[in-house]
C-alpha positions as protocol buffer text, in pm:
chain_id: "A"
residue {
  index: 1
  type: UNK
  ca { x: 1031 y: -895 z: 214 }
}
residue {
  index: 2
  type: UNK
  ca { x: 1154 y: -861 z: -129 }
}
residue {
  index: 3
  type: UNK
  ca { x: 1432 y: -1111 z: -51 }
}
residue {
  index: 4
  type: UNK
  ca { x: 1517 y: -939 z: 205 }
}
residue {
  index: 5
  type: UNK
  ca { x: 1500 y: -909 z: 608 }
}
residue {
  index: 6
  type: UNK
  ca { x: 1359 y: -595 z: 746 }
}
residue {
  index: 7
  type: UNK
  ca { x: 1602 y: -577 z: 966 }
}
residue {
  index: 8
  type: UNK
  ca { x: 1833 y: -601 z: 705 }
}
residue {
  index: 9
  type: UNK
  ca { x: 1716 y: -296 z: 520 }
}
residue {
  index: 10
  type: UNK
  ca { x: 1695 y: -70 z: 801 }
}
residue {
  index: 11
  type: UNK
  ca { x: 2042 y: -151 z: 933 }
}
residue {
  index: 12
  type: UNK
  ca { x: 2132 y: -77 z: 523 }
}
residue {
  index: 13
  type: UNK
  ca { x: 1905 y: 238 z: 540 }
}
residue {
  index: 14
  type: UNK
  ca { x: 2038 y: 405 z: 840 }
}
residue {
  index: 15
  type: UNK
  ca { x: 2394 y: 312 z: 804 }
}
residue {
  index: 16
  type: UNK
  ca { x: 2337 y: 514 z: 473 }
}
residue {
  index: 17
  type: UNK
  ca { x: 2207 y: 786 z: 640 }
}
residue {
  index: 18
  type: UNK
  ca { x: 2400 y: 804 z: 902 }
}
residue {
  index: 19
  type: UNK
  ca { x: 2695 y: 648 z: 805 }
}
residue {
  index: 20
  type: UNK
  ca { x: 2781 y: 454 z: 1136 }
}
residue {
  index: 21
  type: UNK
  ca { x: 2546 y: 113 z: 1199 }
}
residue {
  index: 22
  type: UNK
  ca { x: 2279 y: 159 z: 1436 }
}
residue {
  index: 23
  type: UNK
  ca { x: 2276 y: -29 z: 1762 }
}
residue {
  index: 24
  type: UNK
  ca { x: 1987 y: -269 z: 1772 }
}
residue {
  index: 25
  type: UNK
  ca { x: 1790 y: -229 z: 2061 }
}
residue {
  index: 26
  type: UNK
  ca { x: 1603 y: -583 z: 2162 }
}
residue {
  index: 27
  type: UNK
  ca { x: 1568 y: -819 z: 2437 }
}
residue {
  index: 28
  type: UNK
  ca { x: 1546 y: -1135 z: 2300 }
}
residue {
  index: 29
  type: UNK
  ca { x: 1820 y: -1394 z: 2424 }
}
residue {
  index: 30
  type: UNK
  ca { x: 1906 y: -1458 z: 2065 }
}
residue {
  index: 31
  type: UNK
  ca { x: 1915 y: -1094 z: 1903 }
}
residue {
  index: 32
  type: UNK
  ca { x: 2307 y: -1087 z: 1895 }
}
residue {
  index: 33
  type: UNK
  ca { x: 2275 y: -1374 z: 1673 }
}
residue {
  index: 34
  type: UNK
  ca { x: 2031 y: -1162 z: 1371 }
}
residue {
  index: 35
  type: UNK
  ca { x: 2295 y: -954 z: 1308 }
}
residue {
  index: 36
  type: UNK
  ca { x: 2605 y: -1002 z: 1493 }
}
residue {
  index: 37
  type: UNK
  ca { x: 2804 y: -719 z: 1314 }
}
residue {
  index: 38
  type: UNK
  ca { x: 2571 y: -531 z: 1505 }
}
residue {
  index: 39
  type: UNK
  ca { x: 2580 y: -348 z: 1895 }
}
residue {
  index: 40
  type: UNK
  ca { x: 2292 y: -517 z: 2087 }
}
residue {
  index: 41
  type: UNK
  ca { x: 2172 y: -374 z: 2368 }
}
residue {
  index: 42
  type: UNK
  ca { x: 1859 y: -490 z: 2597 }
}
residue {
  index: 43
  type: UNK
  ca { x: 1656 y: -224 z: 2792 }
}
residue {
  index: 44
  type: UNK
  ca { x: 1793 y: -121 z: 3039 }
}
residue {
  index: 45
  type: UNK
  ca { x: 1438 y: -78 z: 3230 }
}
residue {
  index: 46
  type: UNK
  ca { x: 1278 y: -365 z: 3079 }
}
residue {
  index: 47
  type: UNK
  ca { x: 886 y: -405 z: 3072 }
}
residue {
  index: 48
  type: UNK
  ca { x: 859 y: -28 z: 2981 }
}
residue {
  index: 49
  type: UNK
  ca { x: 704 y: -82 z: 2629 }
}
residue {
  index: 50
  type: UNK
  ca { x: 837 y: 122 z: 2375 }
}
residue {
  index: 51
  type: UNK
  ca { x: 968 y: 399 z: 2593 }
}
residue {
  index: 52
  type: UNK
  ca { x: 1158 y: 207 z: 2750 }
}
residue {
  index: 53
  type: UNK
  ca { x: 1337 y: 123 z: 2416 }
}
residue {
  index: 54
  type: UNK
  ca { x: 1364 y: 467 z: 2319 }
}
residue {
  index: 55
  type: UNK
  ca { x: 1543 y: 538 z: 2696 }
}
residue {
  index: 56
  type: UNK
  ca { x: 1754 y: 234 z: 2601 }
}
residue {
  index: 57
  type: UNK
  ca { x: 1851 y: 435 z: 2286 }
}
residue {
  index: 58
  type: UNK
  ca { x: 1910 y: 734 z: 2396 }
}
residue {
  index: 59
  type: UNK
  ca { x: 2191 y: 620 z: 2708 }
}
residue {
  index: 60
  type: UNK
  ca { x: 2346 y: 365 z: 2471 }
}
residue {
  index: 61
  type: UNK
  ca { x: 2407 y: 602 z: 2156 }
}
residue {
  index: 62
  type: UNK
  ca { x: 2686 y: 778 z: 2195 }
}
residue {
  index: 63
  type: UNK
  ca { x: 2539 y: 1090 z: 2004 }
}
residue {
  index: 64
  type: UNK
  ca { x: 2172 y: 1181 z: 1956 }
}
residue {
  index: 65
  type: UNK
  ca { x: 1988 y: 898 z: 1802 }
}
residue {
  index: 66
  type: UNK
  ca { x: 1715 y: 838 z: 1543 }
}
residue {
  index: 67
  type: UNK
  ca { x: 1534 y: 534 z: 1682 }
}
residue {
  index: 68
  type: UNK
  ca { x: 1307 y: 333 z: 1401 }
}
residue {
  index: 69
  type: UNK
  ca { x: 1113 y: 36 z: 1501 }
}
residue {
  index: 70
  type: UNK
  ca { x: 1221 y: -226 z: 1314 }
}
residue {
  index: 71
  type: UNK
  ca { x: 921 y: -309 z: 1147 }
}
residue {
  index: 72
  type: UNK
  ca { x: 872 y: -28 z: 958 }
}
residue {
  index: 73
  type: UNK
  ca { x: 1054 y: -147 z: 623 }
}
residue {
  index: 74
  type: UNK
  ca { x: 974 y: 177 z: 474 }
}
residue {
  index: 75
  type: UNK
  ca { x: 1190 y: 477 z: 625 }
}
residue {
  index: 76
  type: UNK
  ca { x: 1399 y: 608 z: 385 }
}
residue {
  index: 77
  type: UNK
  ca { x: 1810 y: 757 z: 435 }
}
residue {
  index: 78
  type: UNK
  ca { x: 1713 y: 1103 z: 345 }
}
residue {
  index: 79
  type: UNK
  ca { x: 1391 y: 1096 z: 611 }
}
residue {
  index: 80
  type: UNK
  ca { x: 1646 y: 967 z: 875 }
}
residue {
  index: 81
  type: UNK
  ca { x: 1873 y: 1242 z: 816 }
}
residue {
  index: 82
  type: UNK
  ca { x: 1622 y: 1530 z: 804 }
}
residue {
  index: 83
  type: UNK
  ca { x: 1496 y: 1363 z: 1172 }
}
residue {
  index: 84
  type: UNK
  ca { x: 1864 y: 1422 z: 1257 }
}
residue {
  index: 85
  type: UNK
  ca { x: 1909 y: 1738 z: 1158 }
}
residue {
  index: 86
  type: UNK
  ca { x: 1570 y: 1868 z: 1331 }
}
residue {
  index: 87
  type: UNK
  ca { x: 1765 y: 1821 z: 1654 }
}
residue {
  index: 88
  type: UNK
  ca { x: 1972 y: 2139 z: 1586 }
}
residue {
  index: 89
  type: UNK
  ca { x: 1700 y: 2337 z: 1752 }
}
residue {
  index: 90
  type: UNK
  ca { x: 1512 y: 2042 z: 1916 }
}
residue {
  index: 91
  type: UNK
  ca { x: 1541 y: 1800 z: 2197 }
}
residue {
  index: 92
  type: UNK
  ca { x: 1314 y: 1557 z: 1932 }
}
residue {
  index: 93
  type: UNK
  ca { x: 1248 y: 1556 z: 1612 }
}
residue {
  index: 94
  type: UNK
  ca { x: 938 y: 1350 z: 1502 }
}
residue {
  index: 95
  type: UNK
  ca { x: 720 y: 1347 z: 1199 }
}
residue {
  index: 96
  type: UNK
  ca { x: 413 y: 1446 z: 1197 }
}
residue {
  index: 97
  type: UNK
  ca { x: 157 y: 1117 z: 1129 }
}
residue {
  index: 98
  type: UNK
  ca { x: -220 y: 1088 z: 1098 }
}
residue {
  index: 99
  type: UNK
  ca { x: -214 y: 839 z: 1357 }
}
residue {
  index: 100
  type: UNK
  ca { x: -352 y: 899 z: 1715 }
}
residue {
  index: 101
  type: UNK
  ca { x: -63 y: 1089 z: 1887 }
}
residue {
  index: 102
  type: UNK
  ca { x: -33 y: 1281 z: 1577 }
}
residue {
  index: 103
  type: UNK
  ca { x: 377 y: 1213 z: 1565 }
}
residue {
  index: 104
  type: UNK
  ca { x: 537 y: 937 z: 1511 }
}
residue {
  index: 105
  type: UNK
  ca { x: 765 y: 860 z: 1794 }
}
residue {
  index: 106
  type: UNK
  ca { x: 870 y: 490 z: 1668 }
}
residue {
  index: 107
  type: UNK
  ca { x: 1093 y: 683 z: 1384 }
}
residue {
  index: 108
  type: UNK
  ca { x: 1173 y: 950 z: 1540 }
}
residue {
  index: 109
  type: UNK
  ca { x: 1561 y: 1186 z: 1653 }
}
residue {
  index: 110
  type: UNK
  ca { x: 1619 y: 1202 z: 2019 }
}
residue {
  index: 111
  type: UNK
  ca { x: 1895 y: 1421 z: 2147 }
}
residue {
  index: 112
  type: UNK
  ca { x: 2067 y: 1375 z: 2506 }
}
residue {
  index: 113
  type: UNK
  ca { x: 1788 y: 1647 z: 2648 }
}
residue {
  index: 114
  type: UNK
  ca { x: 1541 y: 1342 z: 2638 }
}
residue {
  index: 115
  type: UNK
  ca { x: 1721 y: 1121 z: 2881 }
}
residue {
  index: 116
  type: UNK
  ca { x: 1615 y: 1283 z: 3250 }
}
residue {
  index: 117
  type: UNK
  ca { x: 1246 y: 1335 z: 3120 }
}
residue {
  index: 118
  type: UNK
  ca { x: 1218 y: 1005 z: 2932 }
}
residue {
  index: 119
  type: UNK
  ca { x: 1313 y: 901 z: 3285 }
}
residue {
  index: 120
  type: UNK
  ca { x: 1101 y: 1102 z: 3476 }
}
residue {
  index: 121
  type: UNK
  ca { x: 797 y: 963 z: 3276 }
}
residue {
  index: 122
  type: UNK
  ca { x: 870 y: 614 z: 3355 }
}
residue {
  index: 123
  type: UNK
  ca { x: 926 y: 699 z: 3754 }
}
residue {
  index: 124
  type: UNK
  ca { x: 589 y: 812 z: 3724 }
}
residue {
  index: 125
  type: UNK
  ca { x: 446 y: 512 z: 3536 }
}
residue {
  index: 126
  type: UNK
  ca { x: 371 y: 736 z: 3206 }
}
residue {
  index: 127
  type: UNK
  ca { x: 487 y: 474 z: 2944 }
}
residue {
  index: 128
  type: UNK
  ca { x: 326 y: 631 z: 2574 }
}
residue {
  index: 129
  type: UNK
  ca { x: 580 y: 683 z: 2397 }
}
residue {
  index: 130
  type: UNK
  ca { x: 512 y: 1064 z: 2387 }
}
residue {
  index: 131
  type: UNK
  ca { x: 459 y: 1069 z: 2759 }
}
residue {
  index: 132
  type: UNK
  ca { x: 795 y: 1274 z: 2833 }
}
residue {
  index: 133
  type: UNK
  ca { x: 719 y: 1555 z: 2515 }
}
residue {
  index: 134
  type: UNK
  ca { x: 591 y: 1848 z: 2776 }
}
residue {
  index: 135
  type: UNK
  ca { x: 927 y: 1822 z: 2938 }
}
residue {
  index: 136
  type: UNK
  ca { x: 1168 y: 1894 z: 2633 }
}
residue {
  index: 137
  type: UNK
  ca { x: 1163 y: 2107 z: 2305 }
}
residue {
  index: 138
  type: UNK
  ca { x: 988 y: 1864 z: 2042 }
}
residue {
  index: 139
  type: UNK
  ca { x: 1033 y: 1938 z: 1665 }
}
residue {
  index: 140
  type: UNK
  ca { x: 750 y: 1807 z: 1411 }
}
residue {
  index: 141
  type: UNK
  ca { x: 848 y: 1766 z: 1074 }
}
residue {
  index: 142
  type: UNK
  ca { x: 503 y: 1876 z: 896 }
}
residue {
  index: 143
  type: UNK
  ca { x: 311 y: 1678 z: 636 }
}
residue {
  index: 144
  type: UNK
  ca { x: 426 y: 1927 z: 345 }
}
residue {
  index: 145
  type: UNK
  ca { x: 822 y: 1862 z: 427 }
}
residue {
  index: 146
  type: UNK
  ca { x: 729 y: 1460 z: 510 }
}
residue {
  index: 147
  type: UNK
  ca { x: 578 y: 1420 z: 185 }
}
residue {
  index: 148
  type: UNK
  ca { x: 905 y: 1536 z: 32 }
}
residue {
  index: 149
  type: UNK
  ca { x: 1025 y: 1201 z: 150 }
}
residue {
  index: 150
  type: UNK
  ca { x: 752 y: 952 z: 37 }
}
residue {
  index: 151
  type: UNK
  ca { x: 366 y: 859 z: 149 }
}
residue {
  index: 152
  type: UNK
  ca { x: 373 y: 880 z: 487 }
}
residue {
  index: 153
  type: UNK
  ca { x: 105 y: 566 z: 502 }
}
residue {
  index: 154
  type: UNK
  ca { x: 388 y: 376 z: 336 }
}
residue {
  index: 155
  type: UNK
  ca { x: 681 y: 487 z: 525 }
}
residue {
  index: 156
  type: UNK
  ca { x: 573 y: 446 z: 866 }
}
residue {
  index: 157
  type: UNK
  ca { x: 429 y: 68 z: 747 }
}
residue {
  index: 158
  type: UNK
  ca { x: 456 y: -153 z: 1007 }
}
residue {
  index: 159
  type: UNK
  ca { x: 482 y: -483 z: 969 }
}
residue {
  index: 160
  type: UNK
  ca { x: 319 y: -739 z: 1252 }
}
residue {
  index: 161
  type: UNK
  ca { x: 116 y: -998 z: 1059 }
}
residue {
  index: 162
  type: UNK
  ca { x: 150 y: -1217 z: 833 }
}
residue {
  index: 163
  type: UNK
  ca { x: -86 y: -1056 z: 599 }
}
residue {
  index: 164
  type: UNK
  ca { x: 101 y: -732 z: 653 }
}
residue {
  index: 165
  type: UNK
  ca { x: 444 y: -884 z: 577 }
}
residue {
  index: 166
  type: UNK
  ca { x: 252 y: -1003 z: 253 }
}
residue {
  index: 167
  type: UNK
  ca { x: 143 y: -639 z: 194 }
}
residue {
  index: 168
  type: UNK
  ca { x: 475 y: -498 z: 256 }
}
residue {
  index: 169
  type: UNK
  ca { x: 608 y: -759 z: -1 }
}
residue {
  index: 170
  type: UNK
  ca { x: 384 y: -641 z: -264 }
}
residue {
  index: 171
  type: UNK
  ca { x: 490 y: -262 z: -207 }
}
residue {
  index: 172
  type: UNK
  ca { x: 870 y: -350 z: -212 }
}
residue {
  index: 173
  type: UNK
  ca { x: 792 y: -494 z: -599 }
}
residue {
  index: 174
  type: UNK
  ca { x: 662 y: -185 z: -690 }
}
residue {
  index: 175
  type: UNK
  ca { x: 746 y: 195 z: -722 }
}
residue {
  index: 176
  type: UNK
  ca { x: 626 y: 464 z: -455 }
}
residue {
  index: 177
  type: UNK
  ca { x: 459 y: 614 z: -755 }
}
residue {
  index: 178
  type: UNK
  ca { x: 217 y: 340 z: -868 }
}
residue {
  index: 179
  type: UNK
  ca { x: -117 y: 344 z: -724 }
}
């Protein structure tokens, strides 16, 4: 996209706003091989969907984590670090999103509070990725303090066609701003 791997800007993008790399969470046999500057680690309770990969996150960071699924090409550094600093006061910090959860919990902060009820919801079989929320404090970042940061339609972009890679190619060539 643009050039460039998406997994190649979001390892850019979070290292800036983080300032450490992020540990690339994935299962495939070859993943050490995308980027092998990276930490890979597979889930630890694999078959659980995308919780499962957020669980994975959240024992393997050594501090709270901001977990982005990497096909969303679109998260910005200074969204990242206003996830991360939600968690002050929150177990998770997600944004809010027009989609049908009404958070986005595939770019999202998790704290060490989620771990037991992340793995309570699996015990039970709950795997949506917002299964766990009624057992911890959740923080939403609202649409006003999102918008600060960029369309939300573009930032959470996900990328899992080749018609949307297309897409996400055209929106990398041009600015935020133009229609």
């Amino acid at each position: 996209m643009g050039g460039e791997r998406i997994l190649d800007r979001l390892v850019r993008t979070l290292t800036d706003a983080l300032g450490v790399p992020p540990i690339l969470i994935a299962n495939a046999s070859e993943a050490a091989s995308w980027r092998p500057d990276l930490r890979v680690a597979a889930d630890v309770r694999p078959g659980h969907g995308s919780l499962g990969g957020i669980y994975t996150a959240v024992l393997e960071a050594p501090a709270p984590v901001v977990c982005v699924a990497w096909d969303m090409p679109f998260v910005s550094a200074p969204l990242v670090r206003a996830l991360a600093a939600g968690l002050a006061g929150h177990d998770a910090m997600l944004p809010w999103s027009a989609r049908r959860h009404g958070v986005e919990p595939l770019c999202a902060a998790y704290g060490p509070g989620c771990r037991d009820a992340i793995a309570a919801s699996l015990d039970a079989g709950e795997l949506r990725a917002v299964a766990f929320h009624p057992r911890i404090s959740v923080g939403i970042l609202p649409l006003t303090e999102l918008r600060r940061f960029g369309d939300p339609e573009r930032l959470f972009f996900n990328v899992n066609t080749a018609d949307d890679l297309a897409r996400a190619d055209g929106l990398c060539r041009r600015p935020e701003s133009s229609p």
